[in-house]
C-alpha distance (Angstrom), angle and dihedral (degrees) to the residues before:
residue distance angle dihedral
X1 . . .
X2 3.67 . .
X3 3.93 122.9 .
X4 3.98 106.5 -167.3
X5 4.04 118.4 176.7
X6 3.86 106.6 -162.7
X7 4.14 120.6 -165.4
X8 3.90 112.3 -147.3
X9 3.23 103.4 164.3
X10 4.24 142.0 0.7
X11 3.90 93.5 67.6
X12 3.70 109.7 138.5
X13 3.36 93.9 6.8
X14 3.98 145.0 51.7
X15 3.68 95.8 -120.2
X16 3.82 140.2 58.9
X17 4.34 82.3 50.2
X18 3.67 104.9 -171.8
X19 3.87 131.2 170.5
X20 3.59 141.6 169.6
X21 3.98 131.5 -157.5
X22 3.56 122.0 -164.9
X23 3.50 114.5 -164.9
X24 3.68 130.5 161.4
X25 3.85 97.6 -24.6
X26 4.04 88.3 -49.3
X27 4.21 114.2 106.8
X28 3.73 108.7 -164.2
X29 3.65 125.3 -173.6
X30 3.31 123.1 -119.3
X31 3.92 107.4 -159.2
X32 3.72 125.7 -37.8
X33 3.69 101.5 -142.5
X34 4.13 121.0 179.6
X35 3.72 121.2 -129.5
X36 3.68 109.0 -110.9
X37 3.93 135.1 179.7
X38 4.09 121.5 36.5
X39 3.75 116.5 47.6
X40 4.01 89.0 -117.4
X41 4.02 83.9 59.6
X42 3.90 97.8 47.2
X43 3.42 96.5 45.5
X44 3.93 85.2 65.2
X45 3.88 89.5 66.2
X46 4.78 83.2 73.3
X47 3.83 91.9 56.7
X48 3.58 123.7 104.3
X49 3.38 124.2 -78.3
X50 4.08 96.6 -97.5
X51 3.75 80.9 -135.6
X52 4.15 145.8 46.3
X53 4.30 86.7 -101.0
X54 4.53 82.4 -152.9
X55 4.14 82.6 62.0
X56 3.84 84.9 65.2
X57 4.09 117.1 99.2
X58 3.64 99.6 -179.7
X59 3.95 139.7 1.4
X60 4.47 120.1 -149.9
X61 3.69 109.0 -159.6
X62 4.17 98.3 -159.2
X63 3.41 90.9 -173.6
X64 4.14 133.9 3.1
């Protein structure tokens, strides 16, 4: 059994926090944060999804 903790987002900075867990065959969501402050950082938010949003089972919101 493989545990894998993937960042996609938050990296640099304290918003846009994004994280995926891959457990078993099951990929749950771990926050999914907007970029927020600078210009450079907002403009973040229009990029592609870094991943296919159907291959998601589950999203935790820690904090809204």
């Amino acid at each position: 059994m493989t545990l894998t903790l993937t960042s996609l987002g938050g990296a640099g900075t304290v918003t846009g926090s994004r994280h995926l867990l891959e457990y078993e065959g099951r990929r749950i969501l771990i926050d999914c944060g907007l970029f927020q402050g600078y210009k450079a950082l907002r403009q973040r938010n229009w990029a592609p999804f870094p991943i296919d949003p159907k291959s998601i089972d589950a999203i935790v919101l820690t904090h809204a």
